[in-house]
C-alpha positions as CSV (number, residue, x, y, z in Angstrom):
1,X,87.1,111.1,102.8
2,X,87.6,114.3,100.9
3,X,88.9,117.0,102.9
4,X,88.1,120.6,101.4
5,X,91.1,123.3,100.6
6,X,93.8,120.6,100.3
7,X,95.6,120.6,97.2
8,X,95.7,117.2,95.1
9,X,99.7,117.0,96.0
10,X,98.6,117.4,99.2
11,X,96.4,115.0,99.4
12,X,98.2,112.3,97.2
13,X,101.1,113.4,100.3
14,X,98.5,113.6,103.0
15,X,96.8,110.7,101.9
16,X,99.3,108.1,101.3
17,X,100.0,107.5,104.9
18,X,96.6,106.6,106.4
19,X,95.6,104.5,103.0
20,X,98.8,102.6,103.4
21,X,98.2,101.7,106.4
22,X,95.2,101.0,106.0
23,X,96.2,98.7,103.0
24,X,98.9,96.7,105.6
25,X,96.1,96.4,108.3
26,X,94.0,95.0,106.0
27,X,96.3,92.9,104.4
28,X,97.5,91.5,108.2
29,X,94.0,91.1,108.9
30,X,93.7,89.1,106.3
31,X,96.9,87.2,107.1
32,X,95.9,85.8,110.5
C-alpha cells in the first residue's frame, strides 16, 4: 500500500497509525 507523492517522513507518520492498529487487531484477534 504505497501511496505516490508522500514523503518517507510522511509516510513513516502517515503510516504508523493504520499499521498499528492493525498490529493490536491482530494481536486481539489472536487473543480471543
Amino acid at each position: 500500500m504505497n501511496q505516490q507523492g508522500f514523503s518517507p517522513l510522511e509516510l513513516g507518520r502517515f503510516g504508523a497509525i493504520p499499521g498499528l492498529a492493525a498490529m493490536v487487531a491482530n494481536w486481539v484477534g489472536g487473543f480471543r
